[in-house]
BAFI-3210 file (N, C-alpha, C; in Angstrom, 3 decimals, decimal comma, padded with zeros to 6 digits):
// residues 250
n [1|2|3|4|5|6|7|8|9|10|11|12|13|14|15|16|17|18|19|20|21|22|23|24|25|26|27|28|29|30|31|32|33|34|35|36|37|38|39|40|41|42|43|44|45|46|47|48|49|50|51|52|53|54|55|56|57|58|59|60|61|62|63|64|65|66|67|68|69|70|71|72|73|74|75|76|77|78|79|80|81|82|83|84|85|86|87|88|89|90|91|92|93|94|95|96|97|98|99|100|101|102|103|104|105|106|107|108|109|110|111|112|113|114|115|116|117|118|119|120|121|122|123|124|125|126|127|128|129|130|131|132|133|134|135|136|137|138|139|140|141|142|143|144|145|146|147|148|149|150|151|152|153|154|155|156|157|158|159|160|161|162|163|164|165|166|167|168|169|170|171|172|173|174|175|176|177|178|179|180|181|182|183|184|185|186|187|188|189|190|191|192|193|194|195|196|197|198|199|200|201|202|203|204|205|206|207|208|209|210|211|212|213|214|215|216|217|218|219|220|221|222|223|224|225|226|227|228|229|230|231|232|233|234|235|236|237|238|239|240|241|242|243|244|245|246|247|248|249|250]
n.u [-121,221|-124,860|-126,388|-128,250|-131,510|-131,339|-131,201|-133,977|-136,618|-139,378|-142,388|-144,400|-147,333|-146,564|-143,980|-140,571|-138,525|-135,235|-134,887|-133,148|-133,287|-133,042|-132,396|-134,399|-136,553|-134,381|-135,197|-135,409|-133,604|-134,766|-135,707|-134,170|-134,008|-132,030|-131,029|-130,110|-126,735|-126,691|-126,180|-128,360|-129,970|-127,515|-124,604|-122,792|-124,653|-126,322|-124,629|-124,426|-126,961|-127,313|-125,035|-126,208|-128,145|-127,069|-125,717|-128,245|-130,255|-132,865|-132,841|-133,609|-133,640|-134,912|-135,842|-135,048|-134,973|-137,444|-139,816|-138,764|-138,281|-135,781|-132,813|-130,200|-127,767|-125,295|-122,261|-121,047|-123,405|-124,945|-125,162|-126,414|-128,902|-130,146|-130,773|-133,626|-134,984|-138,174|-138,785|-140,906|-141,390|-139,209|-139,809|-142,294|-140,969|-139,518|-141,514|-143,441|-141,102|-141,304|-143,981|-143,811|-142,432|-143,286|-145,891|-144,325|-144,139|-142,562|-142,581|-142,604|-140,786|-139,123|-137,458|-134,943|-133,536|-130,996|-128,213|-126,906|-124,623|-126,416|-128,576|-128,388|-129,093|-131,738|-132,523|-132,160|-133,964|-135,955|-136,007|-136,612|-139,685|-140,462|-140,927|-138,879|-136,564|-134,300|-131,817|-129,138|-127,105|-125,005|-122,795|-124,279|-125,802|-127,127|-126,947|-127,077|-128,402|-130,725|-131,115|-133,542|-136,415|-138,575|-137,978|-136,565|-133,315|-130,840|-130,401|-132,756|-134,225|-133,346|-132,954|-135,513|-136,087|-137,132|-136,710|-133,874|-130,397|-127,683|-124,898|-122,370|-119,310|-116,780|-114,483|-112,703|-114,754|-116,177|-118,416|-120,161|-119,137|-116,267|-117,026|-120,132|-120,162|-119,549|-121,776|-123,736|-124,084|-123,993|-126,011|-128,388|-127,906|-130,278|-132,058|-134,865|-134,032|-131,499|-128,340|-125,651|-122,696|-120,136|-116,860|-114,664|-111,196|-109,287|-111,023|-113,179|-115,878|-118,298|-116,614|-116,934|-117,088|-115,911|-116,102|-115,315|-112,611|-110,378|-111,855|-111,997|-111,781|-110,478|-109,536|-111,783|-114,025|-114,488|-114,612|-116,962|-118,612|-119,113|-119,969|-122,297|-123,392|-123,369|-124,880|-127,379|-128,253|-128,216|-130,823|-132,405|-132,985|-132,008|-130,063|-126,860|-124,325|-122,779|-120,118|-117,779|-117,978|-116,003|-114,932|-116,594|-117,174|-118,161]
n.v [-083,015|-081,845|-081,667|-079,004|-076,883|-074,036|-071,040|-069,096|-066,540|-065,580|-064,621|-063,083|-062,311|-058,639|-059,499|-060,098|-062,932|-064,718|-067,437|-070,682|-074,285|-077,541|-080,132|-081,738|-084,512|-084,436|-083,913|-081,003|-080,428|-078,448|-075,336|-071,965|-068,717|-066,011|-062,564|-060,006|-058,105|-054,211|-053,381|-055,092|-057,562|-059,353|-061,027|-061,752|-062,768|-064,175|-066,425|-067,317|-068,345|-070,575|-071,879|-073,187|-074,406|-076,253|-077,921|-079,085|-077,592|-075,641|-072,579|-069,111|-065,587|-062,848|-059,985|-057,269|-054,355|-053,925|-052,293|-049,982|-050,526|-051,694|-054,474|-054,183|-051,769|-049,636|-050,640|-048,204|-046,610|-047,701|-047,913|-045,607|-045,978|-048,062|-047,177|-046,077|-047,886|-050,160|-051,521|-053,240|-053,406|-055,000|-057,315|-058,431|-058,811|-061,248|-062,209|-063,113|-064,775|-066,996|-067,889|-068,357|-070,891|-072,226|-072,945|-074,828|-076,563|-076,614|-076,413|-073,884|-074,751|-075,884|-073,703|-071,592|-068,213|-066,105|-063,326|-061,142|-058,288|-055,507|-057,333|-059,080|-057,907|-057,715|-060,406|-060,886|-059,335|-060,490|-063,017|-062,848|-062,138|-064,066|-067,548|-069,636|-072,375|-071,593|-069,167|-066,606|-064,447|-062,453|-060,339|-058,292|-054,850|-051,788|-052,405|-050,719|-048,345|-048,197|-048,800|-047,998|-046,123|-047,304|-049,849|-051,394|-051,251|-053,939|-054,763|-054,057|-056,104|-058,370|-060,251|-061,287|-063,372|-065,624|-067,436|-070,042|-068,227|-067,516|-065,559|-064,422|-062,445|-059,406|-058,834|-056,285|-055,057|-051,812|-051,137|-052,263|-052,190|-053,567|-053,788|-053,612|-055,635|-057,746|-056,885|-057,540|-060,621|-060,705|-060,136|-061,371|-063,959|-064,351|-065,059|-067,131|-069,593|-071,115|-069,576|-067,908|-066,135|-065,711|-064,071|-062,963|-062,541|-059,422|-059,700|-057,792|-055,728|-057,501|-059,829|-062,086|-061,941|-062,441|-060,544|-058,675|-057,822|-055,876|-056,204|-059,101|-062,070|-064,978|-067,293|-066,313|-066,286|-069,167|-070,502|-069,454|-070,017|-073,184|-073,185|-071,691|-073,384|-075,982|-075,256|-074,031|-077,337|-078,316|-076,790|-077,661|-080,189|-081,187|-083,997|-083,838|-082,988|-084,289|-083,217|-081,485|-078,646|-076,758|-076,694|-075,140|-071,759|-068,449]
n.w [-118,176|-118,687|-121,959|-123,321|-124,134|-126,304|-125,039|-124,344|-124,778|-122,781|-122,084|-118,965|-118,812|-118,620|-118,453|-119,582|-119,488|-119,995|-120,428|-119,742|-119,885|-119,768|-121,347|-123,411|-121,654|-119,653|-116,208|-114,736|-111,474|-109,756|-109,684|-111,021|-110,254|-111,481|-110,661|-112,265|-112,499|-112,017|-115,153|-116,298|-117,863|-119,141|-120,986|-119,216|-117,259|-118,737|-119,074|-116,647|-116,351|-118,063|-117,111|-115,058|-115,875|-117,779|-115,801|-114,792|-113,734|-114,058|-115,434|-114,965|-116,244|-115,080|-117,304|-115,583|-116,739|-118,204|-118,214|-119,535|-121,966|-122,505|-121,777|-121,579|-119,913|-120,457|-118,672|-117,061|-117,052|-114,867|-112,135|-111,410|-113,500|-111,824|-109,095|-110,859|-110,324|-108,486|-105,530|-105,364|-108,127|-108,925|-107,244|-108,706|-110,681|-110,049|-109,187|-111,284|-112,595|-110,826|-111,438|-114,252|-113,511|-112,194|-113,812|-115,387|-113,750|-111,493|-107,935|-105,816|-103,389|-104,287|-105,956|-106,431|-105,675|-107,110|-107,279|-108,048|-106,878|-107,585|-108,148|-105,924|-103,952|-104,203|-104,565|-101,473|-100,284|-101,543|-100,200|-097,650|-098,379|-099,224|-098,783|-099,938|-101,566|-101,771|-101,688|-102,505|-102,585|-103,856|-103,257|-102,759|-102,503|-100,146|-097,658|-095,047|-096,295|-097,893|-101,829|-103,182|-102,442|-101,353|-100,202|-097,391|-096,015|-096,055|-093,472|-091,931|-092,212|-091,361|-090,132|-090,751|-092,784|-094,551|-096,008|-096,156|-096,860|-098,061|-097,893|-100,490|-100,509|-100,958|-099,646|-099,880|-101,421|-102,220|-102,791|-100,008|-097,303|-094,597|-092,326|-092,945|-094,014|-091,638|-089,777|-091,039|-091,105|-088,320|-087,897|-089,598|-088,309|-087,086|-088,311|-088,994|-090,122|-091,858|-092,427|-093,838|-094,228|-096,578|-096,811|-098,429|-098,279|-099,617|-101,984|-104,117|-105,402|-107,558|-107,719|-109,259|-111,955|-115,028|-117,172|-116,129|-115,818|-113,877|-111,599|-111,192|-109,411|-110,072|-107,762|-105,928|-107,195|-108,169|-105,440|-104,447|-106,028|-106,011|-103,652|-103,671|-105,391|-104,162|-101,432|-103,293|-103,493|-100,935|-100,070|-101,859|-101,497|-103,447|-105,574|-105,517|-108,617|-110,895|-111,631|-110,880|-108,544|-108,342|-111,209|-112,426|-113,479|-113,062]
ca.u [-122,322|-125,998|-126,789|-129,506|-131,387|-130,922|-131,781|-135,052|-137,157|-140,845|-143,291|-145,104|-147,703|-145,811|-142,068|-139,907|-137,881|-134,502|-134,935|-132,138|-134,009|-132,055|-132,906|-135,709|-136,494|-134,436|-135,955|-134,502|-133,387|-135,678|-135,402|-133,186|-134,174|-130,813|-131,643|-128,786|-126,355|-127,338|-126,800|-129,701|-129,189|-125,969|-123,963|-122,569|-126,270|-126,887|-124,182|-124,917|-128,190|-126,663|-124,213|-127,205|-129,036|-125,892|-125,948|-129,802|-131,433|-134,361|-132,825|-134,249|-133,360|-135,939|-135,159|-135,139|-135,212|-138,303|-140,625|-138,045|-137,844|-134,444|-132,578|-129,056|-127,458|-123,301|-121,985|-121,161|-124,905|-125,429|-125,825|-127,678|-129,721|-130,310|-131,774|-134,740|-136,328|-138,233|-138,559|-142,385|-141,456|-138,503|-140,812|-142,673|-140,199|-139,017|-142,847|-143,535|-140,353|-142,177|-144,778|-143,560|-141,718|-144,591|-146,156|-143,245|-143,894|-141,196|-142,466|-141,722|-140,115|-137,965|-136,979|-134,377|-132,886|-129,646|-128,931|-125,453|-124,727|-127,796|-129,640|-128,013|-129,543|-133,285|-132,480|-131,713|-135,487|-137,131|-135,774|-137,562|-140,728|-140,841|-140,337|-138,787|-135,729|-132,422|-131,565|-128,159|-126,390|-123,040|-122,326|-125,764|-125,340|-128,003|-126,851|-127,411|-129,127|-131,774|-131,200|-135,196|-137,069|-140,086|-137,426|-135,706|-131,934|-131,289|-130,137|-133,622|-135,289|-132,443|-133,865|-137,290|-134,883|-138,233|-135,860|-132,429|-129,600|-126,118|-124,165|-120,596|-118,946|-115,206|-113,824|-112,490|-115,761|-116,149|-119,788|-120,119|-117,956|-116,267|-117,958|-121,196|-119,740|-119,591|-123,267|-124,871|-123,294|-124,809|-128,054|-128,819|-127,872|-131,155|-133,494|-135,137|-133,654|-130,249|-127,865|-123,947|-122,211|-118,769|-116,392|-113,269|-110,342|-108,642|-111,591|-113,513|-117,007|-118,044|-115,045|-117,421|-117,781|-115,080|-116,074|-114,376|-110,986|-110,327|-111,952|-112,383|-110,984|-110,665|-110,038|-112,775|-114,739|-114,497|-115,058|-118,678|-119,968|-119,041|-120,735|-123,917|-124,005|-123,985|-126,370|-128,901|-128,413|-128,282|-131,861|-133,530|-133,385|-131,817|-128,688|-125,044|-123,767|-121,332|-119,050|-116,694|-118,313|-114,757|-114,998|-117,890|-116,821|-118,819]
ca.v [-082,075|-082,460|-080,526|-077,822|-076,092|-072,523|-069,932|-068,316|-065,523|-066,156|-063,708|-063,871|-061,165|-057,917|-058,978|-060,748|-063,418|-065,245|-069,323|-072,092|-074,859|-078,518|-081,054|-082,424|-085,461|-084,435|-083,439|-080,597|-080,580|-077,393|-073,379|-071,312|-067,081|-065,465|-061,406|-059,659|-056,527|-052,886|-053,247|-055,933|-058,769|-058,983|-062,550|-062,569|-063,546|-065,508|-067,635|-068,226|-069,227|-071,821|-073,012|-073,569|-075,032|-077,577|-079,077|-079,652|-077,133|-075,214|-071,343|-067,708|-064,231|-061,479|-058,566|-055,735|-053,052|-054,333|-051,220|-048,707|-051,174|-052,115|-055,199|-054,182|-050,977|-049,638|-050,334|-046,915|-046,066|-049,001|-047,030|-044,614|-046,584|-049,302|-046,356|-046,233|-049,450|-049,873|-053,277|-053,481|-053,844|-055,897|-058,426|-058,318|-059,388|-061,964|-063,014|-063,485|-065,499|-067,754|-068,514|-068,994|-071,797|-072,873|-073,629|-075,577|-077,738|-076,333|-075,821|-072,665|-075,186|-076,287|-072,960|-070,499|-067,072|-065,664|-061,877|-060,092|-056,421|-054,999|-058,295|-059,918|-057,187|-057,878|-061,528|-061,042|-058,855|-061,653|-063,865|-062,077|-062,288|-065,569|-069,045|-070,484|-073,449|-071,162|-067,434|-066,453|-063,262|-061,989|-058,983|-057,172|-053,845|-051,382|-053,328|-049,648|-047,835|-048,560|-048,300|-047,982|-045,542|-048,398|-050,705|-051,122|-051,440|-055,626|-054,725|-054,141|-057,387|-059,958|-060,889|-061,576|-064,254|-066,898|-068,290|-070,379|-067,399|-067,601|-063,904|-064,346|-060,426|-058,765|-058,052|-055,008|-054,049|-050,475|-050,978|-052,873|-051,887|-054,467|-053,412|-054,167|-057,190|-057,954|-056,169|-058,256|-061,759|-061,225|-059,871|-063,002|-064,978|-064,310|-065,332|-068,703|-070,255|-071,216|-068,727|-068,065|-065,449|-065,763|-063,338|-063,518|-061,818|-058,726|-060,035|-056,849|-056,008|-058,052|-060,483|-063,472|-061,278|-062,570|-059,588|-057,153|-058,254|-055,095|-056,935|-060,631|-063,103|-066,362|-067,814|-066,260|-066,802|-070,791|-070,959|-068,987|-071,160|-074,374|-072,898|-071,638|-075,031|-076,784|-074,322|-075,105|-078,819|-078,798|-076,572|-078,030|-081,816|-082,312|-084,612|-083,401|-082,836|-085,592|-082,741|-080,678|-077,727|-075,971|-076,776|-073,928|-069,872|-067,105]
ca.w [-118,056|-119,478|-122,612|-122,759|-125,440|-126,402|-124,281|-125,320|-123,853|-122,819|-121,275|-118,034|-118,524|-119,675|-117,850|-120,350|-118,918|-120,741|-120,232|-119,733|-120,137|-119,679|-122,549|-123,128|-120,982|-118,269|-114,720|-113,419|-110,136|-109,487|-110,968|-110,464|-110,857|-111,613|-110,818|-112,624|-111,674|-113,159|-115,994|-116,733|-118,381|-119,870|-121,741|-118,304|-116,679|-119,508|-119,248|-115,330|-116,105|-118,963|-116,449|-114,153|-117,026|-117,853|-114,306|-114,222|-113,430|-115,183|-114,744|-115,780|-115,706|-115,695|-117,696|-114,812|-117,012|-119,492|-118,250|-120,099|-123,384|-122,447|-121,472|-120,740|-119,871|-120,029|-117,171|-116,919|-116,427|-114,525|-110,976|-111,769|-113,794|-110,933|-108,761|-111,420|-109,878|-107,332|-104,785|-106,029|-109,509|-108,584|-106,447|-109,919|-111,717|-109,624|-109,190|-113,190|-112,584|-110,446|-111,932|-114,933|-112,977|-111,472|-114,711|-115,728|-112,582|-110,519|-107,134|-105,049|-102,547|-105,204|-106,663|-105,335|-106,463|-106,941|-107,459|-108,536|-106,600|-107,075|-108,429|-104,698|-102,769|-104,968|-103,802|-099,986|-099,859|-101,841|-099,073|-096,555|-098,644|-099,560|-098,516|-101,323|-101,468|-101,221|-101,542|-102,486|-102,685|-104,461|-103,049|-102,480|-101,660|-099,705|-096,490|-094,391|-096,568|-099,237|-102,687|-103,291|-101,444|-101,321|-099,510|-095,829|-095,741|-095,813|-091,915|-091,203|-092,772|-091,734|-088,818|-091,093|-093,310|-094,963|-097,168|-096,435|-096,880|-098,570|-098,627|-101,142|-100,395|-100,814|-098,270|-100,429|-101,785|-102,099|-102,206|-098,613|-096,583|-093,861|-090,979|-093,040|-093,852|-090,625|-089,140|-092,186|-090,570|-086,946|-088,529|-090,335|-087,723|-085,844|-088,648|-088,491|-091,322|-091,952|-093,178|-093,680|-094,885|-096,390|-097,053|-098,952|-097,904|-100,816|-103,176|-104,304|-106,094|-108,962|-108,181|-110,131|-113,525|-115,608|-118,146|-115,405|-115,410|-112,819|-110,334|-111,140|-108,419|-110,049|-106,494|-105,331|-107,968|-107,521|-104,135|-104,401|-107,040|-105,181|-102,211|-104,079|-105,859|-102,606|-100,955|-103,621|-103,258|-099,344|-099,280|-102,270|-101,250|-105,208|-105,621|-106,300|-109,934|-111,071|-112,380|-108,782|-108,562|-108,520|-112,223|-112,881|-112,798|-113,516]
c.u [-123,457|-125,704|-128,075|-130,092|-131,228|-131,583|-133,112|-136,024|-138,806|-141,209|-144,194|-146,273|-146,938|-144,198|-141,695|-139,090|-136,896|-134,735|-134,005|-132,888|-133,110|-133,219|-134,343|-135,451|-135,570|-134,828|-134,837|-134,939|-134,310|-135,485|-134,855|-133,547|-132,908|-131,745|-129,780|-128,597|-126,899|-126,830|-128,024|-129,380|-128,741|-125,627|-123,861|-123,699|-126,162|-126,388|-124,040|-125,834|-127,746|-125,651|-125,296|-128,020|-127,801|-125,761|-127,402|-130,327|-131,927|-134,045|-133,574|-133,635|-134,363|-135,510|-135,971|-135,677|-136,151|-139,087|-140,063|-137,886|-136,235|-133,954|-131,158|-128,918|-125,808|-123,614|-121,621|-122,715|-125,396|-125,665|-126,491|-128,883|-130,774|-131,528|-133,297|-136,016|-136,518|-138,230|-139,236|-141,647|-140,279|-138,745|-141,517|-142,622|-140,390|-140,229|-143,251|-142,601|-140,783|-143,397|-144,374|-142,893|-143,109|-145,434|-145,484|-143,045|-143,101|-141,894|-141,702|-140,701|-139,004|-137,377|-136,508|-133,883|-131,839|-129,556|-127,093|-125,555|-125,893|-128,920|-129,567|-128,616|-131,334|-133,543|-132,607|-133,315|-136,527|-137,134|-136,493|-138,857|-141,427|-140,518|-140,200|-137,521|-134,241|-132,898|-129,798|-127,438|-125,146|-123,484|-123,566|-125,129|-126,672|-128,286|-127,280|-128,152|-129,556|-131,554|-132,749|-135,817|-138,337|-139,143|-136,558|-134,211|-132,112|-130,585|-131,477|-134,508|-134,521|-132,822|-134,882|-137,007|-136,261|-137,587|-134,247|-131,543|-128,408|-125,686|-122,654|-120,337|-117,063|-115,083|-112,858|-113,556|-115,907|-117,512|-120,301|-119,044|-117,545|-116,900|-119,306|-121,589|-120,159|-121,142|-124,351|-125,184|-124,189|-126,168|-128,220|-128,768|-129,360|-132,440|-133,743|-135,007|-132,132|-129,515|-126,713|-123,694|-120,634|-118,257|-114,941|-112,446|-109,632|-109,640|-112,712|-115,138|-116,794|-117,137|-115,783|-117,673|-116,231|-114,839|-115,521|-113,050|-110,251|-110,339|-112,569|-111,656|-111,262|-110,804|-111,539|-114,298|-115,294|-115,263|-116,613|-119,155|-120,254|-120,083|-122,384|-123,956|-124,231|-125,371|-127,592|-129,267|-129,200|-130,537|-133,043|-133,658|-132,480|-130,413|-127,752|-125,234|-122,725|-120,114|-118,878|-117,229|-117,507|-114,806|-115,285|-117,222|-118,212|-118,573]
c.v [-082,450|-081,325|-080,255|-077,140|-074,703|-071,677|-069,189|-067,142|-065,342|-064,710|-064,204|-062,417|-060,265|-057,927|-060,312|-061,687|-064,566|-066,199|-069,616|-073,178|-076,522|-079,513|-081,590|-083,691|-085,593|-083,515|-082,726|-080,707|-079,547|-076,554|-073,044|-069,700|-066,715|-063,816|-060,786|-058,347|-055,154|-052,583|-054,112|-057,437|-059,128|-060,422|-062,754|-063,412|-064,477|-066,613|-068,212|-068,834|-070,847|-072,778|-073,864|-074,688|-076,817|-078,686|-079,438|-078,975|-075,920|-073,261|-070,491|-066,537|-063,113|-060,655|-056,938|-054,457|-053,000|-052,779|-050,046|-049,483|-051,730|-053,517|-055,127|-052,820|-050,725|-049,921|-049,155|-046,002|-046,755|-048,477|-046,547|-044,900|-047,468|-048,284|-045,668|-047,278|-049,032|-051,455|-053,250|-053,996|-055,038|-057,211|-058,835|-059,358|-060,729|-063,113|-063,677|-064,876|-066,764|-068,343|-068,910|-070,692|-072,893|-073,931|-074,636|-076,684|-078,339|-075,507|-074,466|-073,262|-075,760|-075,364|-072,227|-069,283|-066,460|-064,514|-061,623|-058,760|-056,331|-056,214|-059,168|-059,219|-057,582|-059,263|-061,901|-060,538|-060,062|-062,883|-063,620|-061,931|-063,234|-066,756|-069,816|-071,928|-072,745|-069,695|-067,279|-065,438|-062,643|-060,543|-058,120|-056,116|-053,805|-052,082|-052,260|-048,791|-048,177|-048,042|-047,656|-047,130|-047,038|-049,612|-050,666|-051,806|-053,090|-055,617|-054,666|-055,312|-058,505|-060,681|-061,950|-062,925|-065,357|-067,814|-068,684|-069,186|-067,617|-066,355|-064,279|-062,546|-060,892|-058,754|-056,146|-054,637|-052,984|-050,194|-051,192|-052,605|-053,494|-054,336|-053,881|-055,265|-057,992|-057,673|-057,382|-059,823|-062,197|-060,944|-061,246|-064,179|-065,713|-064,674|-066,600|-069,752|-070,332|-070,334|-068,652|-067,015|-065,604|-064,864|-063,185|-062,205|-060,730|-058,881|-058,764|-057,077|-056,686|-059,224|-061,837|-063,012|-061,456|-061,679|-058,386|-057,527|-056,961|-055,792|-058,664|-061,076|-064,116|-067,334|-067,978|-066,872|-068,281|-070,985|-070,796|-069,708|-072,227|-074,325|-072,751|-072,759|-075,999|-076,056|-074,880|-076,442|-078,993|-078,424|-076,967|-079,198|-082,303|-082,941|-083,776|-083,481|-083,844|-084,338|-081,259|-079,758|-076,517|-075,932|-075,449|-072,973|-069,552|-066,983]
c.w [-119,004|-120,510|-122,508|-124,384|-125,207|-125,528|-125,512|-124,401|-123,923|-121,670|-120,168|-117,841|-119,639|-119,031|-119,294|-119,104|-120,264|-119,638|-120,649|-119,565|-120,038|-120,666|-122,491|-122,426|-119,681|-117,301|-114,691|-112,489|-109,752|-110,289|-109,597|-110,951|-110,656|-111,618|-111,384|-111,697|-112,349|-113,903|-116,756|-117,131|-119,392|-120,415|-120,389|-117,708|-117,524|-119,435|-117,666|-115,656|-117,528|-118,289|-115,480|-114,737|-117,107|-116,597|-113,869|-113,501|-114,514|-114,205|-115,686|-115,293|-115,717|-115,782|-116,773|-115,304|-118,037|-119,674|-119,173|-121,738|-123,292|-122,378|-121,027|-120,979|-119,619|-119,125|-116,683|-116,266|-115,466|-112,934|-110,580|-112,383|-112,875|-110,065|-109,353|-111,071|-109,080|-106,939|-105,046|-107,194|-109,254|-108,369|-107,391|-110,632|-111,361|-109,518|-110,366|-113,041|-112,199|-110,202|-112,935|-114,416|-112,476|-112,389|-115,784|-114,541|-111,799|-109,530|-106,355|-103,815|-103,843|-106,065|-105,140|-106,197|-106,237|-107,572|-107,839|-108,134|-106,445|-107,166|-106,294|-103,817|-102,886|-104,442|-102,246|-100,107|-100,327|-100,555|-097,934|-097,174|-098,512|-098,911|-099,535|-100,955|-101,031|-101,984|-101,938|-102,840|-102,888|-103,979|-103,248|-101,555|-100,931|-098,223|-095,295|-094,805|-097,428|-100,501|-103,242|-102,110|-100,664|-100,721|-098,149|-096,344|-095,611|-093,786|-091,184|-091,170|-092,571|-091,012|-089,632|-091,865|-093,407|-095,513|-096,765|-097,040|-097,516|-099,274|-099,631|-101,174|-100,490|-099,850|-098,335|-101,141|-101,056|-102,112|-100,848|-098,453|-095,404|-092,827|-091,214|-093,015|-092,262|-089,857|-089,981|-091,667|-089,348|-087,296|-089,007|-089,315|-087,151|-086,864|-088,246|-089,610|-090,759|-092,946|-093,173|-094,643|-094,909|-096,750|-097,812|-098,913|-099,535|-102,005|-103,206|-105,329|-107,116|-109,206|-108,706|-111,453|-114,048|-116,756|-117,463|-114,763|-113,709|-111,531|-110,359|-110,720|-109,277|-108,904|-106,102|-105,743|-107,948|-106,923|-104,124|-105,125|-106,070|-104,297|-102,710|-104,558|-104,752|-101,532|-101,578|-103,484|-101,921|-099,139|-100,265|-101,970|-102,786|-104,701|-105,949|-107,370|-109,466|-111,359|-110,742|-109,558|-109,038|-109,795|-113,219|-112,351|-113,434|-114,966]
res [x|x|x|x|x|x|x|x|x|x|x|x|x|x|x|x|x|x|x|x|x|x|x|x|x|x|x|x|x|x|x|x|x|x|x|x|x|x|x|x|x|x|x|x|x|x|x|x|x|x|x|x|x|x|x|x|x|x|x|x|x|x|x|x|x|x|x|x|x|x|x|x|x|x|x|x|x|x|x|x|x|x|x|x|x|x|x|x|x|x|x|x|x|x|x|x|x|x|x|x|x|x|x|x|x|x|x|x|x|x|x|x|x|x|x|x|x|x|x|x|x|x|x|x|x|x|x|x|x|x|x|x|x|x|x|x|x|x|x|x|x|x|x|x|x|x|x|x|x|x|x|x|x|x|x|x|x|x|x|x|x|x|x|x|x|x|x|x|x|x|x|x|x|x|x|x|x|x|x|x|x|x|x|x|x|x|x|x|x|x|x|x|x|x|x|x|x|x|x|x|x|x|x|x|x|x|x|x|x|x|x|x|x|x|x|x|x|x|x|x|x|x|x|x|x|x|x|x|x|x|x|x|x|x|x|x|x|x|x|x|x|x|x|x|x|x|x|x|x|x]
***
C-alpha cells in the first residue's frame, strides 16, 4: 500500500471538509467524497477515507452537521438528528466537496461519491444530479419515502441515474426492507448508466461498520469493498491496486 499524509480538515467556503490526501508526488487515481451515516463524521469515515487515501486516491468527507457546530453525533441521536438536514444543504456539502477537488485537479469525471445509510441515500440523489465517475451506496435508506421533505424517495429519481450506480444492502435491514431491495434493483435498471445492485443474504444495516459489532458482517463487509473498489476503477478509467481488494474492510 502507498503511504498518505495525515488527514487534515480544509474549508470550502463555510463547509468544513476532513482530507486523505496520498503522498506527495503521487497522482491519485481521482477523489473520492465519502458522505457519512447520522452520526457525521465519525473514526469510522475517517478511516474509509484513509483506506481510500492508501490505495491512491485523493478522498474527503464533508462534515454534514457543520451548520449546528458539530461534527459527530451518538449514535443514539443519530436518526433523529439525520432528519435535521435537508437535500439542499446536503448537495452543498457534497458540492464544496467538489470543488475543493476540482482545485486539487481532480476532475468531476474522475471523482465519485460514496455515502453510508443516510450518507448512501445523499449519494444515490447526488447521482441523479450529477454526472460524475461512480456513485456508490451502502445501504441508503428513504428508498419509498423521503427522509427530507425537499427530496423525492430514491424510487422516484432512479430512472434519472447521471452517474454510474453501485447499491451494497442487507437483506435483513430493518431500514430497507426486501421488497425495496428488490423495487430499488428494477428502478435503476431503467437509467442510462450502468448500475447493479447487490444484496447480501442475513447481512443487516451497517454490516461494513466494524464499530457495531451487533451488526458487522465481515463476509459481507469484504465483498462490498472489493466491489466498490472495482466499481471505481471500472467507471473512472484508473488502474487496479496491486494489493486484492478482499484485503480492505470497513
Amino acid at each position: 500500500m502507498m503511504s498518505g499524509v495525515a488527514v487534515k480538515t480544509v474549508r470550502v467556503g463555510f463547509v468544513p471538509l476532513s482530507v486523505a490526501a496520498p503522498a506527495a508526488g503521487v497522482t491519485p487515481h481521482g477523489g473520492v467524497i465519502v458522505v457519512g451515516d447520522a452520526r457525521g463524521v465519525t473514526g469510522y469515515v475517517l478511516s474509509v477515507c484513509e483506506q481510500l487515501r492508501d490505495l491512491g486516491w485523493l478522498a474527503l468527507a464533508p462534515h454534514i452537521y457543520h451548520r449546528d457546530g458539530v461534527t459527530e453525533v451518538p449514535l443514539a441521536e443519530g436518526a433523529a438528528r439525520m432528519r435535521t438536514l435537508t437535500a439542499r444543504g446536503l448537495d452543498e456539502d457534497i458540492e464544496a466537496g467538489l470543488t475543493w477537488l476540482a482545485e486539487a485537479g481532480i476532475a468531476r469525471a474522475a471523482t465519485a461519491v460514496i455515502g453510508f445509510c443516510m450518507g448512501g441515500t445523499a449519494a444515490f440523489l447526488a447521482a441523479a444530479r450529477h454526472r460524475l465517475a461512480a456513485a456508490v451506496s451502502f445501504y441508503g435508506g428513504a428508498v419509498s419515502e423521503p427522509y427530507w421533505a425537499d427530496a423525492p424517495p430514491l424510487l422516484a429519481v432512479a430512472g434519472e441515474l447521471r452517474t454510474p450506480w453501485l447499491g451494497l444492502y442487507g437483506e435483513n435491514d430493518t431500514w430497507v426492507t426486501l421488497g425495496e431491495i428488490g423495487s430499488l434493483r428494477a428502478a435503476t435498471r431503467k437509467a442510462h448508466v450502468p448500475t447493479e445492485l447487490v444484496s447480501y443474504p442475513g447481512a443487516q444495516h451497517a454490516f461494513h461498520t466494524p464499530e457495531r459489532p451487533a451488526t458487522h458482517d465481515p463476509a459481507a463487509a469484504r465483498d462490498a469493498w472489493g466491489r466498490m473498489l472495482r466499481w471505481l476503477h471500472t467507471h473512472s478509467g484508473a488502474e487496479p491496486d496491486s494489493a486484492p481488494a478482499s484485503e480492505a474492510t470497513g
